[in-house]
N, C-alpha and C positions, 0 to 999 in steps of 0.2 A: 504494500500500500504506500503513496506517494503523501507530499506532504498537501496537497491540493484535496484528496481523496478525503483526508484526515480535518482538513480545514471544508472541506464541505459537510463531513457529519456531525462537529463542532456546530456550524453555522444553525443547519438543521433542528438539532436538537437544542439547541438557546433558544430560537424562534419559537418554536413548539413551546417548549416552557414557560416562556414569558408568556403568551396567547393564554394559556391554559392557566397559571397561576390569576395573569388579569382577570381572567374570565371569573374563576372561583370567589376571589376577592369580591368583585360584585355582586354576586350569586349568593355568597355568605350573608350582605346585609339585606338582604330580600327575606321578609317571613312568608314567602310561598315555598321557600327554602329550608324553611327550618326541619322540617319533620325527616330531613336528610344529614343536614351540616349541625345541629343540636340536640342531632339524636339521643345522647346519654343523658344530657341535662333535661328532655321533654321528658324523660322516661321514668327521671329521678321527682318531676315535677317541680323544676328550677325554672325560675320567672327567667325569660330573655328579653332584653331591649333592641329596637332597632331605631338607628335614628329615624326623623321623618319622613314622609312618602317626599314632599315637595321641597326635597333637597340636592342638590349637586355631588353634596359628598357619599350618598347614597347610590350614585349612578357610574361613578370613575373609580377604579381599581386604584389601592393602597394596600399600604406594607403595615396594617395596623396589629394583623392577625400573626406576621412575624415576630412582631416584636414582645404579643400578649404569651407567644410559645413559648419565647427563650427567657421570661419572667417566670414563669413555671419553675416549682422549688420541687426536689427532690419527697419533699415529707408531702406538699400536694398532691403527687403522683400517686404515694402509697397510699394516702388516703381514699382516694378519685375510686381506682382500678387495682390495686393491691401489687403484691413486689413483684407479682410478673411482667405486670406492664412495666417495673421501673427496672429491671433489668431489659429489655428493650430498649429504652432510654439510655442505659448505661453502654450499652451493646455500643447506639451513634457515639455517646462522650467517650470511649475508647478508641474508637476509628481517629477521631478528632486530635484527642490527645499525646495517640501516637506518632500519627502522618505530616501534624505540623512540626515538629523539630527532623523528624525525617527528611523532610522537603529540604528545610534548612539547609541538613548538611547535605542532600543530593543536588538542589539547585547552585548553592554555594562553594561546593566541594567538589562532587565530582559529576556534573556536568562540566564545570572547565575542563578537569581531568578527560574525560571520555573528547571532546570536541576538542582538542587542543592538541590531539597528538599526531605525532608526524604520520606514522602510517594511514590515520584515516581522515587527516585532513583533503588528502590529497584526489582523497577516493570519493571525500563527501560531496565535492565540488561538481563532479560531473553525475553525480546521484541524488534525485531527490527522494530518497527514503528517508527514515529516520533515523538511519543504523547510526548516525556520527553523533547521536544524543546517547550510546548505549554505549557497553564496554565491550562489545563485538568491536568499535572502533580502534581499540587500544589494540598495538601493535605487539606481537606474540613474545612472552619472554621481558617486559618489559618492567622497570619497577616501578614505574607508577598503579599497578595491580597491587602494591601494597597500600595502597590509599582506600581500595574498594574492601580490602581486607581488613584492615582498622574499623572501614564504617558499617562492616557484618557486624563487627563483635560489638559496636556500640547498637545497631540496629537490632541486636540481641537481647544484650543485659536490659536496654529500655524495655523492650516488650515484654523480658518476664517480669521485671521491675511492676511495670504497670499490671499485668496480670495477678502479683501477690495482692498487691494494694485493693486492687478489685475484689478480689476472693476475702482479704479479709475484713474488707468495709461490706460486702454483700452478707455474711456470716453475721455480722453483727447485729446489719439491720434485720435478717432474718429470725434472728434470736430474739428482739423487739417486737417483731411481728407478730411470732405466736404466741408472745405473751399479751397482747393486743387484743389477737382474736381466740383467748382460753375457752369461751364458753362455745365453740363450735362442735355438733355430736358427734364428728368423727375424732375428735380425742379420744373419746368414751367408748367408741366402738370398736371392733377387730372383725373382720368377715373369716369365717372359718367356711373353706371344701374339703369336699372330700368324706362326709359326713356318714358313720356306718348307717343302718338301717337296722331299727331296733323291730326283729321278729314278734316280741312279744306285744308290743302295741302296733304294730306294723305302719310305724311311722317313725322319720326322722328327728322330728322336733323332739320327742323326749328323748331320744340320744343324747344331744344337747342339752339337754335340762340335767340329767344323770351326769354327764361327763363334768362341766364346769361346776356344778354343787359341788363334787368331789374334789375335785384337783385345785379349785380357784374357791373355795367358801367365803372367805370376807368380802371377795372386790366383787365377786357376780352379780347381775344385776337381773338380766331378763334378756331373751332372745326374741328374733326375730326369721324365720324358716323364708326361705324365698319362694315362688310358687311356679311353675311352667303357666304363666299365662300369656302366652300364643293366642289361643282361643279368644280370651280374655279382648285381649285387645285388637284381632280382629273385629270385633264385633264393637268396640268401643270405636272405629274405626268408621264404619258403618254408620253408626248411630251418630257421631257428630255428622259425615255429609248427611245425613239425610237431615239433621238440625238446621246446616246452612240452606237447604232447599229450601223448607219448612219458611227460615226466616226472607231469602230473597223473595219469596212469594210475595211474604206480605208485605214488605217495602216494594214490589214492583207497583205500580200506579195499572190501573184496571183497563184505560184507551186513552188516547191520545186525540177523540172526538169526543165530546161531552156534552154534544147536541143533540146526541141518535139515545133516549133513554133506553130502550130497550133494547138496543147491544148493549148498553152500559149494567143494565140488570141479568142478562143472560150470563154475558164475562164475570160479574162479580158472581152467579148462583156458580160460577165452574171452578171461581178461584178458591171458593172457601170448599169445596167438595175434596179439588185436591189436595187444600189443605188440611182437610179433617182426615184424608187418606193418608197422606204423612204419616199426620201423628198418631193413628194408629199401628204403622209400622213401628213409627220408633218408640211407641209405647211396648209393642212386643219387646222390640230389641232390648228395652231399657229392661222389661221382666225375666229374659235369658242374661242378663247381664247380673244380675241381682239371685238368680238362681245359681252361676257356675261363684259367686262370688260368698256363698251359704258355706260356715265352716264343714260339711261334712261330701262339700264337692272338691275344695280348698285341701282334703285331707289328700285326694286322690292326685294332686297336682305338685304334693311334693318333690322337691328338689337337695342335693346333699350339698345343701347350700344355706348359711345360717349368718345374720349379722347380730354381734353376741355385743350388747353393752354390758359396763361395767361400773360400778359407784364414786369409782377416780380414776384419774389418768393411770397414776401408776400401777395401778391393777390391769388396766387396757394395754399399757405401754408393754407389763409382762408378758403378758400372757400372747399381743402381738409379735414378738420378737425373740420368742423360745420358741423349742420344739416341744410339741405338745403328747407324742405317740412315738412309739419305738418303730413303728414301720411308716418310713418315711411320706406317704402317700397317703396317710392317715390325717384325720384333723390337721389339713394343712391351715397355719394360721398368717393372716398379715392384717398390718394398718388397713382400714376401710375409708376409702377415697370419700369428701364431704357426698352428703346426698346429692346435691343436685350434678354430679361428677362422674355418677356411676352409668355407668350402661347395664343397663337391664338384661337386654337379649343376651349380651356374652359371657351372663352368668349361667345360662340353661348347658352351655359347653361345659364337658364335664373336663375335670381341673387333667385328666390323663391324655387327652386328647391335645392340649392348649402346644404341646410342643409340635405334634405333627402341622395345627395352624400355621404355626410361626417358619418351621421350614417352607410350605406351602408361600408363603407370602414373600420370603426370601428367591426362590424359583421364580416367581412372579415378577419379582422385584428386577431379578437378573438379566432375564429375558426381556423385559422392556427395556432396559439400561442399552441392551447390545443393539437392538432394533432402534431406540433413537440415536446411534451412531449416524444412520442416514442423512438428516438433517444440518447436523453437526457439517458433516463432511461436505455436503451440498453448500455449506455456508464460506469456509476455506474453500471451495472452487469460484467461490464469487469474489474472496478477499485480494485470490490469485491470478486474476482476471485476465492481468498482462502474458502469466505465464501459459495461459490457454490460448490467448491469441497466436500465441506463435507455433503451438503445435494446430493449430485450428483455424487458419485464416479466415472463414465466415462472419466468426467474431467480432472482425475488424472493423463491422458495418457501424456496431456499436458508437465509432467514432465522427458518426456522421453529426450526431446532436449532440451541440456544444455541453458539457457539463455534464453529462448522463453518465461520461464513464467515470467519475467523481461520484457520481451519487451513488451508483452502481455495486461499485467498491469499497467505497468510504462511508455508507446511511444504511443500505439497504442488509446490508450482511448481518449486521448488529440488531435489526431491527427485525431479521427473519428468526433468527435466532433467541431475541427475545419474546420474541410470540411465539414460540415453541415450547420458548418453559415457563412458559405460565400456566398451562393445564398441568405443569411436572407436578408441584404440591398439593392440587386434587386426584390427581389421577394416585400418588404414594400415599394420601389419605384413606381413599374408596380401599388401598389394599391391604393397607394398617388398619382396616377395620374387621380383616374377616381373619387377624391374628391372635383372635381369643383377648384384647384387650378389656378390664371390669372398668375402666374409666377414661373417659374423654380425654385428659390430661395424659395418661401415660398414652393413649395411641397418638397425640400430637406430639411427643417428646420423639416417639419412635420416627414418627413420620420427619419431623426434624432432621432427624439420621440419616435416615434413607434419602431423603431430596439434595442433605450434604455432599454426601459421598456419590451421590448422583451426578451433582453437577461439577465436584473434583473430577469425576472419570471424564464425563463427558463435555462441559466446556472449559476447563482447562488443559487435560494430561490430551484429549483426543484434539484439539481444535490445535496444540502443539505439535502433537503427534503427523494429524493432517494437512496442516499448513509446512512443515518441515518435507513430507514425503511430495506433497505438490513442487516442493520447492528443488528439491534433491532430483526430479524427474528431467530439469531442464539442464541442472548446473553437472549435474555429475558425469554426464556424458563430454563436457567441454574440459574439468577440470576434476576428474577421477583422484588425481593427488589428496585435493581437496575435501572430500566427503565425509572425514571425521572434524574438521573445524565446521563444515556447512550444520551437519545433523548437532554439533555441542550448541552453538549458535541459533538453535532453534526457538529459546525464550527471549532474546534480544530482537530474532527477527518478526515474533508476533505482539512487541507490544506495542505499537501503532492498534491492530487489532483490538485487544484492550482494551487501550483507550477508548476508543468505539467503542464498544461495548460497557462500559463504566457511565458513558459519557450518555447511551441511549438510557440504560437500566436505572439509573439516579435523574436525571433532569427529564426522561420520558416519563419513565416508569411512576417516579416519587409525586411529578407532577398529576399527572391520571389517576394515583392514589387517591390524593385530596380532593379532585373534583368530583371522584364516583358518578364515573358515565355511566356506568348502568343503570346506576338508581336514579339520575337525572332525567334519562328517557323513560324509564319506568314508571316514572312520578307523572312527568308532563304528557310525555308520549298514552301511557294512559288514562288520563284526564281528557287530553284532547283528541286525540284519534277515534279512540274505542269508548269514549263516551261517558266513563265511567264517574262515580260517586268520588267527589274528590278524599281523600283520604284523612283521616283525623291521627293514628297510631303513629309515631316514629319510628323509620327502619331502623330496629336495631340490631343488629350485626355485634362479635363479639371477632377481639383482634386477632388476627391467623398467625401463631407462634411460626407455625410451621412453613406457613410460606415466607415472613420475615426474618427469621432468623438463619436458615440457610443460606439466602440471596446473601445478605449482610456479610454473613462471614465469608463465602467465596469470593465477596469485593476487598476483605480483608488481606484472604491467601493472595489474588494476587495483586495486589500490592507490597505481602510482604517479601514474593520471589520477587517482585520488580526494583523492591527499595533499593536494589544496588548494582541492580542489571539498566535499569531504565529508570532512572530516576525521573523524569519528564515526566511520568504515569503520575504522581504523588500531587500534584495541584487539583488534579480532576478529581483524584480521590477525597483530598479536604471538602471541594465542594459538594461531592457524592454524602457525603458524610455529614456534612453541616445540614442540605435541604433535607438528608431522610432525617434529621430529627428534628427539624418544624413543623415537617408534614407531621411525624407521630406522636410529636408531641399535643401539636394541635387535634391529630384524631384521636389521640387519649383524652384529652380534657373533654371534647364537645359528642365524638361520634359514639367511639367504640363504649360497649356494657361488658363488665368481666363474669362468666360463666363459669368458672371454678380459679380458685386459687390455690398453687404450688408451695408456695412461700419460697418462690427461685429458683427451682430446683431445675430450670433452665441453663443455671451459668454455670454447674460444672459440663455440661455439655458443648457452651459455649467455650468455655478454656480448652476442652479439648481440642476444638475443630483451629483454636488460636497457633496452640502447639504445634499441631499439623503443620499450621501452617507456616511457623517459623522452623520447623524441620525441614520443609520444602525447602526451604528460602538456603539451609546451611547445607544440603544437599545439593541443589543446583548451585549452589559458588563452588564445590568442590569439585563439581565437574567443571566448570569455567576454568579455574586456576589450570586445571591437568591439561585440558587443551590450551589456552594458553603458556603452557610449559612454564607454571610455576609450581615448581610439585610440592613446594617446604612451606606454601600457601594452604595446601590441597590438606595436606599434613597437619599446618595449625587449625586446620578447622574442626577437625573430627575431636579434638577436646571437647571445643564450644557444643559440638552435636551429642557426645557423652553427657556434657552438663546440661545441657535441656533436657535430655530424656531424666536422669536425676531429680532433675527440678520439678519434673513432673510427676516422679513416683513419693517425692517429697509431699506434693500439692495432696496427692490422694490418701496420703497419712496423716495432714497434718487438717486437711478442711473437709474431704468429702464424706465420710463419716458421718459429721452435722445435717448435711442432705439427706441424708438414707437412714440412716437411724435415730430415734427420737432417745433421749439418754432419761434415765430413770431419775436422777436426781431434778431433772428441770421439769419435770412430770410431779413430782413430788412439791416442789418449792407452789409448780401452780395450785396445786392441792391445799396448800397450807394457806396461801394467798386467798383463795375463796374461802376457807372457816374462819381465817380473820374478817374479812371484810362480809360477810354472810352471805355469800352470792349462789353459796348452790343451788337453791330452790329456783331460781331466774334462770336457769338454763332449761334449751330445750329438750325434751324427751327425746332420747337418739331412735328409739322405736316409733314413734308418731314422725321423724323428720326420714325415719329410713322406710315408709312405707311404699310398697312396691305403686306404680303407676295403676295400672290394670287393678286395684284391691280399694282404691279411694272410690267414694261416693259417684254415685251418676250425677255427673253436673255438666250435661250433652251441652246447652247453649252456655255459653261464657260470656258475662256483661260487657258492655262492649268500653271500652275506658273514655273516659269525656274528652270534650274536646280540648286540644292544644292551644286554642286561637287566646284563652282566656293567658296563657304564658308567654304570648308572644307580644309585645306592645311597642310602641315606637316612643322614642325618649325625645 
């Protein structure tokens, strides 16, 4: 890619963003808007102001809503959305914190270094790539390569620097947090599978009620048996559409002539027939619902599945985190995810089966991985454009519209590529769902993983991989000698690409976040096309761990192999990194609702995918140095790659623990904390908050919430 290519998807993607952000900005103070852009706050029933209809400043795009995100304090966040969202937060202030002194010393240091040297001065003159910004420029055997090797080890020690500090202010406020949210019933709770089957009452719940009297007598509380209701909620299923027929009937308006009486009375004797027809259906439905729901149908629908509370934490904390039966497969026990956290259906999976799931989803996983190679590959033959021209004259034509092979090369690649992965984190969701996961939370963690390591294979290592071998098909037959400097040089020579790619993914991407096209034509488009009843509810959407937190860190990886191959990458990345935390800052305050909370337990996942990526980074220099023929370079690095991997078994001794295991003494303290203060009677019943879906009352039509307009006012 040329520098013209490069400065046309620059161009592109500013214009784009700027259009789009303008656009939001105005859209934001409009209350036809609100039920989209203050979604969280309509929901939480938070007054909003708008200035007046008959103003100016109402009408012209400003930077107000900038500046209300980056005001946004850390203790707001956790109060707002809880520490998930603010490790997303912190996720941007890392990017930020690292890449601006990076920059420093790449823009200051060695970008003179790489552009200044004799060998590739010479070369850069008559070449407009960007190779004379990289250290591919640096002449082979040279010591100025000890400059790029100084600025690994400091690009090093800063990143784990910054990664402790992270880990251990995250830990802390974590620690804060649960002592915040004490009275939640999954303290109290432990879900026990695997549950024998008691012959003599030939049912499972008093298994349970025998087992815990015995072994746990002081802290036992009472159980809770889970039920196969399939059944169940098919049929509750049923019975809400037939409740919304029921009701659209009678909001439909009877004709639309109200002169002809006697259509007018014929229509209404038809409307109210169907609707007595209705509701006789759904009054059966509602009395088969009410019958499989009688404990003695209830008894037949058992499952060896139990959520057991307990009288205090520390008794739940025990009995969660020992083995409970000598045969391992027995009363399996763990933490039970808050209620509204759980997945119901992936409890009916019997706990013996959950492994063959999860290979199942792994297979799944793979095979899609290899098949979106396609894509990938198809994108480096657009990057490589030049180099087809000349095995493929046809091509050439291309060159007849001025600027097209700029766009061509330099927008469109980045851009097909980014709309390829964007179904990647639905599509590794739908698959992480059929892996036996009991809660929403750990299948988006999973899915995290999978979309990570997804797009490590497939738009870093392969879009490497494939821009190198496009690249080696032309050079290698002219200059064979050459083929181990061409193929080492394979990182230097895609990160032009990169940048494109950084540059669509954060100023596209981040953009289009905040405006939510979808819901914007959803909103309007259905309103005005299709006729419909304008809407009073807020869309409320909860934030996608799974699709943010992957993208984020792979902008990470690479930048952290680029911090010292291509340092030119690192500006784009600051501003990648500044607008995606306006954007989610701002959709954390106004959009996004939180649907379960972790208390973090996102950011040892996040340090991992960091590590990665600074192993990348001391990995690919040690292959630079050896082709470069500095091999005492090649040498001092494998220290630095010993001491991260250390650092990192250090991290997993000294914090991750705190994630995964709740410690009996801080179980205890909150124990003692509520007899001081009397608070136990104030908590809720973990059996009333763990009640299965399919088991609560028929309440077919649900009121409908009043209207918003009363929240929206113009100041």
């Amino acid at each position: 890619m040329d520098a013209q290519s490069l400065l046309a998807s620059a161009s592109i993607n500013i214009g784009l963003a700027f259009v789009v952000l303008s656009l939001f900005s105005v859209l934001k103070k409009q209350p036809s808007s609100a039920l989209i852009y203050y979604a969280r706050r309509l929901s939480k029933q938070e007054l909003i102001s708008f200035p007046p209809l008959f103003t100016l400043y109402r009408f012209i795009p400003s930077v107000s809503w900038i500046g209300r995100a980056l005001l946004l304090s850390d203790d707001e966040i956790l109060q707002a959305c809880g520490l998930d969202a603010l490790v997303v937060i912190r996720l941007f202030k890392f990017g930020i914190n690292f890449f601006v002194p990076c920059s420093v010393v790449g823009l200051f240091i060695l970008l003179p270094v790489n552009y200044t040297s004799r060998h590739g001065t010479s070369r850069s003159k008559s070449s407009p790539s960007m190779d004379a910004f990289t250290i591919s420029n640096v002449e082979t055997g040279s010591d100025r390569l000890w400059v790029h090797f100084c600025c690994l080890y400091f690009t090093t020690f800063y990143g784990l620097y910054l990664l402790y500090q992270e880990y251990e202010w995250l830990l802390e406020r974590r620690h804060q947090h649960l002592c915040n949210i004490r009275h939640r019933p999954d303290q109290f709770t432990v879900l026990v599978r695997e549950i024998p089957y008691c012959s003599e009452h030939e049912a499972h719940s008093c298994s349970v009620e025998h087992f815990f009297s015995k072994y746990h007598p002081y802290t036992y509380e009472s159980c809770q048996i889970v039920y196969d209701g399939q059944k169940l909620q098919a049929l509750l299923r049923q019975a809400s559409a037939m409740a919304k027929k029921i009701e659209h009937l009678k909001q439909r308006p009877i004709s639309d002539n109200p002169r002809n009486l006697y259509i007018i009375l014929n229509m209404f004797r038809e409307k109210i027939e169907k609707i007595e027809k209705y509701e006789e259906r759904l009054e059966d439905l509602c009395c088969k619902i009410r019958h499989l729901q009688s404990e003695n149908m209830l008894k037949l629908k058992e499952l060896p599945v139990a959520l057991v509370s307990f009288k205090s934490r520390w008794g739940a904390t025990l009995a969660a985190q020992t083995r409970q039966h000598v045969h391992p497969l027995l009363w399996v026990t763990q933490v039970a995810p808050e209620p509204r956290d759980v997945i119901w259906d992936n409890l009916y999976i019997p706990y013996r089966h959950v492994a063959a799931h999860k290979i199942g989803v792994f297979v799944a996983v793979t095979v899609f991985t290899v098949f979106f190679a396609i894509p990938v590959t198809a994108v480096q033959g657009l990057v490589q454009f030049d180099k087809i021209k000349k095995w493929f004259p046809p091509a050439r034509a291309v060159q007849i519209i001025p600027g097209l092979n700029s766009i061509l090369t330099g927008y469109l690649p980045s851009v097909f590529l980014n709309s390829c992965i964007y179904v990647v984190p639905y599509v590794m969701l739908a698959m992480a769902g059929l892996g036996g996961f009991i809660s929403i939370s750990k299948k988006e963690i999973k899915t995290c993983s999978m979309v990570f390591y997804f797009l490590v294979g497939n738009v870093f290592f392969l879009s490497l991989l494939s821009g190198s071998l496009l690249n080696q098909i032309g050079e290698s037959f002219t200059h064979p000698r050459d083929f181990p400097a061409h193929l080492a040089s394979a990182v230097s020579a895609q990160a032009d690409f990169f940048i494109t790619y950084i540059l669509t993914d954060g100023l596209s991407g981040f953009s289009l976040e905040i405006l939510q096209s979808g819901l914007l034509i959803l909103h309007f488009g259905g309103a005005c096309l299709l006729c419909r009843r304008p809407r009073k509810k807020p869309y409320v959407y909860s934030l996608q761990f799974y699709r943010v937190i992957p993208i984020v860190s792979v902008a990470i990886l690479i930048g952290m192999v680029y911090a010292v191959v291509a340092p030119l990458l690192l500006p784009f990345l600051i501003v990648y990194f500044f607008l995606g935390y306006v954007v989610y800052a701002n959709q954390i305050q106004d959009v996004y609702v939180t649907i379960y909370e972790t208390c973090g337990q996102y950011w040892p996942h996040i340090h991992h995918y960091i590590l990665i990526s600074i192993v990348l980074m001391q990995i690919t220099m040690i292959g630079l140095f050896g082709v470069k023929s500095k091999p005492a370079a090649s040498i001092l690095t494998i220290p630095l790659l010993l001491g991260t991997v250390l650092f990192n078994e250090y991290c997993k001794i000294r914090f991750l623990p705190a994630f995964h295991v709740h410690s009996v003494q801080s179980a205890m303290e909150k124990d003692e904390l509520d007899e001081m203060v009397s608070m136990t009677e104030s908590r809720e019943s973990p059996i009333d908050a763990y009640c299965q879906p399919c088991l609560r009352a028929v309440d077919i039509i649900s009121e409908e919430i009043g209207t918003t307009q009363p929240l929206v006012s113009s100041a």
